[in-house]
C-alpha positions in Angstrom: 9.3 19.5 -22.7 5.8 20.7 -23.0 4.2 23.4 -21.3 1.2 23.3 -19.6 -1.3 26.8 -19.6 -4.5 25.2 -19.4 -4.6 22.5 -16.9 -7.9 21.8 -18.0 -7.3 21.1 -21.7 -4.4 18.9 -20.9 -4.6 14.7 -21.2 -4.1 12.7 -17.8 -3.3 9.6 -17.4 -2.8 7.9 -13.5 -0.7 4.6 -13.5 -0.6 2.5 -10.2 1.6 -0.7 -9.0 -1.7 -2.7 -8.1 -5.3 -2.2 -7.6 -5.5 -5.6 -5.8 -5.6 -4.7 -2.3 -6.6 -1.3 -0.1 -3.8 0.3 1.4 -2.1 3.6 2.3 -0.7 3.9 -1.1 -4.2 3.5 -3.0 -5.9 6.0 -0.4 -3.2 8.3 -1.9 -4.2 7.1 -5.3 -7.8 8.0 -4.6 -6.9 11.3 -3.5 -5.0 11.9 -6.6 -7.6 10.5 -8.6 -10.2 12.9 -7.0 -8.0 16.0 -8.5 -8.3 14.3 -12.3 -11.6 12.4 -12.3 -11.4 12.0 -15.8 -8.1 10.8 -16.3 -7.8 7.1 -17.2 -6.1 4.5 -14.5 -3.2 1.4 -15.2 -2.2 -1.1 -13.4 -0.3 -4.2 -13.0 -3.5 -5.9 -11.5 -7.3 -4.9 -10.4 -9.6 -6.7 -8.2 -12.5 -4.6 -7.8 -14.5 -6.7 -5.0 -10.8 -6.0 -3.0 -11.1 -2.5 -3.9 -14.6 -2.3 -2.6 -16.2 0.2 -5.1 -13.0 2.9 -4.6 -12.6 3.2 -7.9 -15.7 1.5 -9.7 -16.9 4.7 -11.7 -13.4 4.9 -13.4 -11.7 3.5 -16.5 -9.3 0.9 -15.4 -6.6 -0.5 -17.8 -4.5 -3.9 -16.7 -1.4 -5.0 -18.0 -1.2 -8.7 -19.4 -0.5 -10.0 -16.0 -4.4 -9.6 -15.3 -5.2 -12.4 -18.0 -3.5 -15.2 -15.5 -5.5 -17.6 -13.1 -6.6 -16.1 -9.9 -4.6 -18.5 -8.0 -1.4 -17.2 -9.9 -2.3 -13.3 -9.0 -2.7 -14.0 -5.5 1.3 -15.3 -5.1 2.6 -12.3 -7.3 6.1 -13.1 -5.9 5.9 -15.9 -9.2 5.0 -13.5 -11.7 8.3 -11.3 -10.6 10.0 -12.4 -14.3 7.6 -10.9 -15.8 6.8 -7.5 -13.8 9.3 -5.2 -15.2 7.9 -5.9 -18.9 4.6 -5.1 -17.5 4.4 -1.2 -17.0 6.5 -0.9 -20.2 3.5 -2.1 -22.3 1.3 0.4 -21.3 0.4 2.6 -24.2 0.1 6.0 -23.1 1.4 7.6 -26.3 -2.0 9.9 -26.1 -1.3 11.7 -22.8 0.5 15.0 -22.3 0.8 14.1 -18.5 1.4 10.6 -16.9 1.5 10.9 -13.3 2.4 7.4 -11.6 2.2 5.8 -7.8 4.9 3.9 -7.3 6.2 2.1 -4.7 8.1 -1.0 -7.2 7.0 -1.3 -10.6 4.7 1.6 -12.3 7.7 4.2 -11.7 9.0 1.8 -15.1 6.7 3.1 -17.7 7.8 4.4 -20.9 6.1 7.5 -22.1 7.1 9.9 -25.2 9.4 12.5 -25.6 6.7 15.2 -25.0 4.8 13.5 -22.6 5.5 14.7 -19.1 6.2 12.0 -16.0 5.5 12.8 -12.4 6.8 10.3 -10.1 4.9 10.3 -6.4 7.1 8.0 -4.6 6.4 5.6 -1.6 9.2 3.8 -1.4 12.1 2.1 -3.5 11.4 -0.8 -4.4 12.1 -2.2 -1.0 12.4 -6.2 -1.4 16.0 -5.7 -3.7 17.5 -3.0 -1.5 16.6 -2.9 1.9 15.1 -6.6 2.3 16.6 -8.4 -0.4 18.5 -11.4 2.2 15.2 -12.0 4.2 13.1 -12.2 0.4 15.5 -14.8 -0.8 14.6 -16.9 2.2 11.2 -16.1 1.4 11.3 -17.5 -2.1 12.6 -21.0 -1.2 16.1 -22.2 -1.5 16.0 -24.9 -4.3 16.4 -21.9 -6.9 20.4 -21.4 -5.2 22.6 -19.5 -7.2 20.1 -18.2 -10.0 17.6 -16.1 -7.6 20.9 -13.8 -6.7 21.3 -12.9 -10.5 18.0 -12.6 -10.8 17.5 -10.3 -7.7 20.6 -8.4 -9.1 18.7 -7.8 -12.7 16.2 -6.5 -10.7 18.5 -3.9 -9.4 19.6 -2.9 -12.1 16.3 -2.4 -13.7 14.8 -1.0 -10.9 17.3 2.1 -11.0 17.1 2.7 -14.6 13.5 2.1 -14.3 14.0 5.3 -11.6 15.6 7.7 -14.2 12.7 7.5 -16.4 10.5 9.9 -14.6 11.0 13.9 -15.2 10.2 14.4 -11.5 10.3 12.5 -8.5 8.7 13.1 -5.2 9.0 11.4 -2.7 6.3 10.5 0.5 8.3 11.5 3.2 11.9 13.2 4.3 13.1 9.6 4.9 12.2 8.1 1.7 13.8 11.2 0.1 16.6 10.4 1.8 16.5 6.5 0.3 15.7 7.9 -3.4 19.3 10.1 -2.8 21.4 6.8 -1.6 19.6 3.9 -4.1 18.5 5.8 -6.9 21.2 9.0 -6.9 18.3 11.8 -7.5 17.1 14.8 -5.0 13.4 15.1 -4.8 10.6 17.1 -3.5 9.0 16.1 -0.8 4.8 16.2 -0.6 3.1 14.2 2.6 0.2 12.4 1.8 -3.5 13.7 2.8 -4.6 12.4 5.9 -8.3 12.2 7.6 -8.1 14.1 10.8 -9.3 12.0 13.6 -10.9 15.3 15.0 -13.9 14.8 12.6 -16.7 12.6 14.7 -18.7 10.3 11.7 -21.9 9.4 14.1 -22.7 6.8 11.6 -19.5 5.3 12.2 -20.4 5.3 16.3 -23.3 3.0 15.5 -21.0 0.3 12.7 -21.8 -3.1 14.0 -18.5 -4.3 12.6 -17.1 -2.5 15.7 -15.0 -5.0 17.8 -14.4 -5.6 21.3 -11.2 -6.6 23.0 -11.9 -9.5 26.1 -8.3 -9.4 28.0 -8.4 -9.6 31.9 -7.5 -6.5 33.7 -8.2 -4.2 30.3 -10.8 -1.9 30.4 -12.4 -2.7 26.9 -14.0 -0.3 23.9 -17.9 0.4 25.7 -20.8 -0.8 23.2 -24.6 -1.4 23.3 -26.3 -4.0 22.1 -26.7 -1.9 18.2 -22.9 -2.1 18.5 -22.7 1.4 19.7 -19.2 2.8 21.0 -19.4 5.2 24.0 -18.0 8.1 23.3 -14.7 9.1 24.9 -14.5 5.2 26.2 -10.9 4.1 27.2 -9.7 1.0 25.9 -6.5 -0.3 26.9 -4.8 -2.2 23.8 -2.1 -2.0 21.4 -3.0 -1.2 17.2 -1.8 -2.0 14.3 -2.9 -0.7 10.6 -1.1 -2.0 8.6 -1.0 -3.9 5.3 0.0 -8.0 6.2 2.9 -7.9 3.5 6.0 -9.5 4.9 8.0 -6.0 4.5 5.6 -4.2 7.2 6.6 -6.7 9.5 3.4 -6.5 11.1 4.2 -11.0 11.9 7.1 -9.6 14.3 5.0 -7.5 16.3 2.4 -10.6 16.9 5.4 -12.7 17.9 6.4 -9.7 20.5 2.6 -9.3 21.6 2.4 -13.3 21.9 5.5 -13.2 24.3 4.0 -10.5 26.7 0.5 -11.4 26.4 -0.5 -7.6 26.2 -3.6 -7.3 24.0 -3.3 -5.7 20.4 -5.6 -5.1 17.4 -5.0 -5.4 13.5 -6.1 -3.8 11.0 -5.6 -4.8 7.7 -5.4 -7.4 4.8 -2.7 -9.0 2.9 -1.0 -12.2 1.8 0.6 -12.8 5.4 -3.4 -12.8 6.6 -3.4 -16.6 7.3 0.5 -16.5 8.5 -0.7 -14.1 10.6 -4.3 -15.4 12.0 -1.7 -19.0 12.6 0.6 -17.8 15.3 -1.7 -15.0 17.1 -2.5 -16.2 20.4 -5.6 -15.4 22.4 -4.7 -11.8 23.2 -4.7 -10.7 19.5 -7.6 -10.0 17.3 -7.5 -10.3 13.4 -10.2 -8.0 12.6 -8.8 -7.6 8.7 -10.3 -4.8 6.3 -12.6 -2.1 8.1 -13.2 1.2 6.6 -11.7 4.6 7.4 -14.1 5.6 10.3 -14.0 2.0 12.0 -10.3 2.8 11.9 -10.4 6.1 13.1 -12.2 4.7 16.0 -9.9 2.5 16.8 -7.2 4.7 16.3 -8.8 7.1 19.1 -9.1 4.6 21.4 -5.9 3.1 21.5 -3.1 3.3 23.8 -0.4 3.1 21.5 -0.1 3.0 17.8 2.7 0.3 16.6 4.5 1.1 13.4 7.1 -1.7 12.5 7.8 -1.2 9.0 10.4 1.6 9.3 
């Protein structure tokens, strides 16, 4: 394996799952991006108005998949035959380091025999191992017998896919501890940067995208007619950032909040967005995509923080 003295004379290369939405794992991205801001980035799909100018002054490679309708990209879950091929095209026979995101597919990539792979982990690939019964559901039943087989290919590609990096690490102690029982490898374990919700953005104190929540006997966030937030206002709600993907379970906590009629806010995007807008009742707001200080906001504000997905 090749070893690295000059870190700056080396050849990066950054390979993602997909640029087609803005979550916690392309914030990590962006990060890592920020550390080699010359080095190229693949990925299964981009959709730069969905990326909202992250990543706009940086060389973006797609895979084949990207060449399909629009309508197709959006319901990925029929482009899963042809996923695994995907990161295995990607020519990166040029690059002395290949460090991918992964949290299914770009952990697959084949790279040289000199060519080192880092591996930062999110998850396993979560719809074959952990959710693999409520994804069949998902997927309709008229495909029976074959979706099994097919589900179990996946399996088996998605752990061989996992011995192709030279090092893994993993997000968090408890994915580390889901790499050791699906994929049978030890890793490091590195948290992802976070913003500290300490740091006051004033601009983000005057964002007119700044919401209020109208529920009797809640105090609600303060704001002036600019859309101004008092400072140190209490708001009594429930949050939740999240992306809408089935596997965060964020449709759950709506069916909860629709039971008890407490009021909660989400934050997010994500193909269960109109599942999602559908059954919330009058004590939930939708509020979709808003930017890091919005969210911090929000976060600050809250009385509780829901996390379903674990």
């Amino acid at each position: 394996m090749k070893q690295f003295n000059n870190i700056d004379n080396i050849k990066v290369a950054l390979v993602h799952d997909f640029l087609d939405t803005y979550g916690g794992a392309e914030k990590v991205l962006a990060v890592i991006a920020e550390i080699f801001p010359k080095a190229p980035i693949y990925t299964l799909l981009y959709d730069e108005k969905k990326m909202r100018g992250k990543f706009e002054n940086r060389e973006i490679h797609t895979s084949f998949l990207q060449k399909f309708p629009q309508w197709l990209k959006n319901r990925r879950r029929y482009l899963l035959p042809l996923m695994p091929t995907a990161p295995e095209t990607f020519d990166l026979r040029d690059f002395d380091l290949v460090i991918s995101s992964s949290g299914a597919w770009s952990k697959g990539i084949v790279t040289r025999l000199n060519t080192k792979h880092i591996c930062y982990m999110h998850s396993p690939m979560r719809f074959v191992w952990d959710y693999n019964e409520k994804y069949l559901k998902e997927i309709g039943k008229k495909i029976g017998f074959c979706k099994r087989i097919f589900l179990n290919y996946l399996r088996i590609w998605d752990y061989e896919a996992a011995q192709r990096p030279d090092i893994l690490i993993a997000n968090s102690d408890y994915t580390r501890e889901r790499i050791k029982k699906y994929y049978r490898r030890d890793c490091d374990v590195i948290y992802p940067a976070v913003l500290s919700l300490k740091h006051e953005n004033k601009e983000a104190l005057k964002h007119e995208n700044i919401k209020t929540i109208e529920h009797e006997n809640v105090k609600t966030i303060k704001h002036e007619s600019k859309g101004t937030i008092k400072q140190n206002a209490v708001a009594d709600y429930f949050l939740v950032v999240s992306r809408l993907a089935a596997y965060k379970k964020v449709s759950l906590v709506v069916e909860v909040f629709n039971k008890m009629g407490l009021p909660l806010v989400v934050i997010g995007e994500g193909e269960e967005m109109g599942k999602i807008k559908k059954i919330a009742k009058d004590n939930i707001k939708i509020l979709g995509w808003q930017n890091d200080e919005i969210v911090n906001e929000y976060y600050k504000n809250a009385r509780a923080l829901i996390f379903p997905a674990v």
